[in-house]
N, C-alpha and C positions, 0 to 999 in steps of 0.2 A: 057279191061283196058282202060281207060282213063289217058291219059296223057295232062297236063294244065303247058304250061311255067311260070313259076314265079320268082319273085326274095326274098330274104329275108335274116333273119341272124339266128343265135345259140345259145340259149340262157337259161340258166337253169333254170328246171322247178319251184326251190323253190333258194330263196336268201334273206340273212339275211341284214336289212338296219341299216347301224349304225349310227344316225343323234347325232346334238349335243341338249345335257338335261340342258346348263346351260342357268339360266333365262337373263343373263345379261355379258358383259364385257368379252366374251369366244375369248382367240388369241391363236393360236396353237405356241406351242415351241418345240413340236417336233411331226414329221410325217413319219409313215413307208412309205417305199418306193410302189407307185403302180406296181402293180404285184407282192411281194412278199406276198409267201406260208408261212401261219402263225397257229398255232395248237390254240387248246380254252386255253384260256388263257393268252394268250401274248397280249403286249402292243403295240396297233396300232396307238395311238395318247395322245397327251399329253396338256394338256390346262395350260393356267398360273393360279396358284391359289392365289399369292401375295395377292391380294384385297381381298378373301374369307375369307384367315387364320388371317387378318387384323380385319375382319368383326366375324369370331369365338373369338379371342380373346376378344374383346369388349362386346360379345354377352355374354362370360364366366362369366366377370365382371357382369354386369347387370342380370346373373340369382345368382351371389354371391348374388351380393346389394339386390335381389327381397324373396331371403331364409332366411335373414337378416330381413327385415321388416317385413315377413312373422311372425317370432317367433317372437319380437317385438309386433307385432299385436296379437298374441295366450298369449304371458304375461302378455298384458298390459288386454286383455277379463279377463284371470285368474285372476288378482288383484282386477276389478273391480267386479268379482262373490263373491272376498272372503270382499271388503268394501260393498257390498250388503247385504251378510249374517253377517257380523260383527254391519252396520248400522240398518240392519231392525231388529236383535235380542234388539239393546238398544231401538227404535222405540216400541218393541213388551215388554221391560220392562216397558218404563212408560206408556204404557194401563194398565198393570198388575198392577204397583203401585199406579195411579188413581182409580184403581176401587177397589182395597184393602182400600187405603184411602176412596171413598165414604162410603162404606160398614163399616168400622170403625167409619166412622161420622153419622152413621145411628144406627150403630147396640149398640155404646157405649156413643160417646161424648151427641149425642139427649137424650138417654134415661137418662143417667145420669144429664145432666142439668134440665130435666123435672122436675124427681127427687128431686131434690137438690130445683129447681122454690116451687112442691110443698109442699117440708118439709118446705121452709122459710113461706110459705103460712100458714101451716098449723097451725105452732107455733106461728106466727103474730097473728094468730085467737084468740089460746087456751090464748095465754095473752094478748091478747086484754081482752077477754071476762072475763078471772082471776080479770084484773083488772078493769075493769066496775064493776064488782061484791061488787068489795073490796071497788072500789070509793062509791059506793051504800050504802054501810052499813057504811062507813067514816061519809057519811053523814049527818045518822040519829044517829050516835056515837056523833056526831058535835052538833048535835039539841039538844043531851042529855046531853051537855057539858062535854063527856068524852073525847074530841078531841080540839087538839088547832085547829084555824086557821091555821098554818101553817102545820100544818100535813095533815088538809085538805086537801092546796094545794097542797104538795107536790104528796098526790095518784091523783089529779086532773091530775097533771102532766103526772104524768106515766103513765094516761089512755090515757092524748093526745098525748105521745109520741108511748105507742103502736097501736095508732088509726093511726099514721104517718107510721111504719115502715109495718101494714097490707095492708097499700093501697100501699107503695112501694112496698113489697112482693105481690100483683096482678097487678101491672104495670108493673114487671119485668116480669112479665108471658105472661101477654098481647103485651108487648116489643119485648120479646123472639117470641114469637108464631105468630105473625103477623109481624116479621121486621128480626130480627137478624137469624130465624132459614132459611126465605125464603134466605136469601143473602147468607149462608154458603151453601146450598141445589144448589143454584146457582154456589156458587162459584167450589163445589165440582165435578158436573156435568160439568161442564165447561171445569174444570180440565181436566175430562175425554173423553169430546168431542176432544177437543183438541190435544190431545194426540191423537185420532184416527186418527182425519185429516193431521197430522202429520206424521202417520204411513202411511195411506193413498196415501200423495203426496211423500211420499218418496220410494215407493212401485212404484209408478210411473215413479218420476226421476231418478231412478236407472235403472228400465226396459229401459227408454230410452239409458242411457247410454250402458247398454248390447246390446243393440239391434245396436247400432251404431257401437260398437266393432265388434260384430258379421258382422257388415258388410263392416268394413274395411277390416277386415281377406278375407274375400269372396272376395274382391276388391283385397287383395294382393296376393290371391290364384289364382286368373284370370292374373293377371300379370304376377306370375312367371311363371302360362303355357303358358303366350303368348311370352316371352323371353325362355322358353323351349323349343318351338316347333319354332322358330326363327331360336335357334341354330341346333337342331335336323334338320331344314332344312340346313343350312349352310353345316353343317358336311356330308350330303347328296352330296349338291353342291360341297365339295372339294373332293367328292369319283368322284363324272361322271370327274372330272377332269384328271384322267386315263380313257383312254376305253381302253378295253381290249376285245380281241377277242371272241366273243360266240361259235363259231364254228371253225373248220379247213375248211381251206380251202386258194382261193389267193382273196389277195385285191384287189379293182377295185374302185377306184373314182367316183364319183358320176359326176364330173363335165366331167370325159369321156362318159358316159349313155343320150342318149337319147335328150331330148332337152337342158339340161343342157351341152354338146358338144361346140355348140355354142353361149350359154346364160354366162356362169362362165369362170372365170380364174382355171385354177389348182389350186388343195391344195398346201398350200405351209406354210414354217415356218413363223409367222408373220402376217396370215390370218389374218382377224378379222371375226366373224361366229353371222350369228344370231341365234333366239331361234326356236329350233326344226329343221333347218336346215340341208338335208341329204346331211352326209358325204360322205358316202362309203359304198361300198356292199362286201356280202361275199357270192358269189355264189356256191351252191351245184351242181358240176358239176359231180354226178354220175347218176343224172335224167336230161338229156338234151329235150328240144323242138326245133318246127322250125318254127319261126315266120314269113309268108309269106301273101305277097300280090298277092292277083289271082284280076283280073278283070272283071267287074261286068257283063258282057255277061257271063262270063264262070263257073262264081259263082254258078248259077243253077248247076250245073253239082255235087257237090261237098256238102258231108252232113254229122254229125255228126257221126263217127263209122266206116268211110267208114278207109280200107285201103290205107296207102298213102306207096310212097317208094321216097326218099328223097337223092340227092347227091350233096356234098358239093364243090364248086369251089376250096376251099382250099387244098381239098382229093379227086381230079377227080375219085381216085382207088378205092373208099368207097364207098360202098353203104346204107343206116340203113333205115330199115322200120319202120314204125310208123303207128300210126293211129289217125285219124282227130277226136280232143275233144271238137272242138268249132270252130264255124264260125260267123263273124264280123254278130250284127243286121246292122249296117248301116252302109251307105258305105262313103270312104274318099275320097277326095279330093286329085287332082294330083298337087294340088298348081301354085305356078306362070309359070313352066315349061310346064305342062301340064293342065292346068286348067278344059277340058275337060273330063280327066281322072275320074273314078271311081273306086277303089279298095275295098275288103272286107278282111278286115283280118283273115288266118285261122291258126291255133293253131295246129300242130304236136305233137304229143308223141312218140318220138322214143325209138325203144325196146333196141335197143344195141350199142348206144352214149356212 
């Protein structure tokens, strides 16, 4: 056996740390007492949540107002789908009625004028030529003085008047065919270009506008999850505003543990706490250890596994063995007291604490 003086304390081997979870503004209003035996469950501390439910309520509001423009924005895309398909169907009529109208002025009004050009042509000819014929023989009627003078004149007449209306009837042809037909061919075509570019730019500025709906919606969709999940966190925040116990067992303040002893005041009602801040512990006191300091000559002696047998100042009468689960890599300092001092920390597991 080897026996090695030390000092140290009791301390269990697992314990649960209850720190505070709120991001901002955490003042305790109400504090269980330290050392009281508390089951899982109950309520060990209590935070003021006035600001939070201030801060939900507002949050509520603003994911209303955000579900609000949301449908707003989904109405106003629908309206502008059904002036799209409302607008591009009269767009897509007058293509249809330009190109029935070219087609009509190709297939009917042309051919029938041509028509029409050359029956006036043709008949201008036939009495043209009826009447030259007739002047012709007036003539020599004339010569034989079967004809006055003035009967003469008068077929003279009629030839120069059908010799007038044959060349108007192939000037109207010429007219037609080289002027009036190209300008209506123009005009018709036109029509119909038009009409496309029409359809064209309007196919266009529509899509823009959908595309711009489209992306308000997306804008107001991101919004109300970003007021969504605002609240979702709030509502989160007014929950840690209870803690409640996880385990049974007794409370222990954090600001009694360790360096915090000397560093904090006590919990107390009225605190003000920062974020992540440990509260308080809940020690599992059916698994105890024994944290001790041996001294760094005597450290060699002493190694993981080994049997230790462990008795407490508190319970001179007691005895509880254990065995050594860990020992310090490196050693500490005996501080301003002892400064030359070395110690190794070594870790007990007692069997029957």
């Amino acid at each position: 056996d080897i026996t090695v003086p030390t000092s140290g304390e009791l301390a269990a081997e697992k314990q649960i740390n209850i720190h505070n979870h709120l991001e901002s503004g955490a003042t305790i209003i109400e504090l269980v007492d330290e050392g009281t035996k508390v089951n899982i469950g109950d309520v060990v501390l209590r935070l003021n949540d006035e600001k939070i439910r201030d801060n939900i309520r507002t949050s509520e509001l603003s994911v209303t107002s955000a579900t609000n423009d949301l449908q707003n924005a989904r109405s106003s895309l629908s309206i502008s789908e059904k002036k799209r398909d409302s607008e591009l169907a009269v767009k897509k009529l007058s293509i249809d009625l330009a190109t029935l109208a070219l087609r009509a002025w190709e297939e009917g009004d042309v051919v029938s004028k041509k028509q029409d050009l050359e029956l006036a042509v043709q008949t201008a000819t036939k009495n043209y030529n009826r009447l030259s014929k007739k002047h012709e023989s007036s003539v020599k009627l004339y010569e034989q003085k079967f004809l006055s003078k003035d009967e003469l004149d008068q077929d003279e007449i009629s030839v120069l008047n059908a010799e007038a209306t044959l060349k108007k009837a192939l000037l109207n042809v010429e007219v037609y065919e080289n002027y009036i037909y190209q300008q209506e061919k123009q005009k018709k075509e036109s029509d119909l270009q038009q009409a496309k570019d029409e359809h064209e730019r309007a196919v266009n500025r529509l899509a823009s506008e959908i595309k711009r709906a489209e992306a308000n919606i997306e804008a107001k969709e991101n919004q109300l999850v970003s007021h969504q999940e605002k609240l979702a966190k709030q509502k989160d925040q007014l929950e840690k505003c209870i803690v409640v116990s996880p385990a049974s067992g007794m409370v222990v303040y954090a600001t009694s543990m360790g360096r915090y002893r000397e560093e904090s005041e006590p919990l107390d009602v009225g605190q003000k706490l920062y974020r992540n801040q440990l509260l308080m512990t809940i020690p599992d006191t059916s698994k105890m250890i024994a944290r001790v300091k041996v001294n760094e000559a005597l450290s060699g002696l002493i190694s993981q596994g080994q049997r230790a047998t462990v008795i407490c100042d508190a319970l001179p009468d007691d005895v509880y063995d254990g065995e050594v689960v860990s020992v310090g890599v490196l050693a500490e300092g005996g501080g301003w007291r002892d400064p030359n001092r070395r110690d190794y920390t070594v870790v007990i597991k007692l069997d029957n604490a």
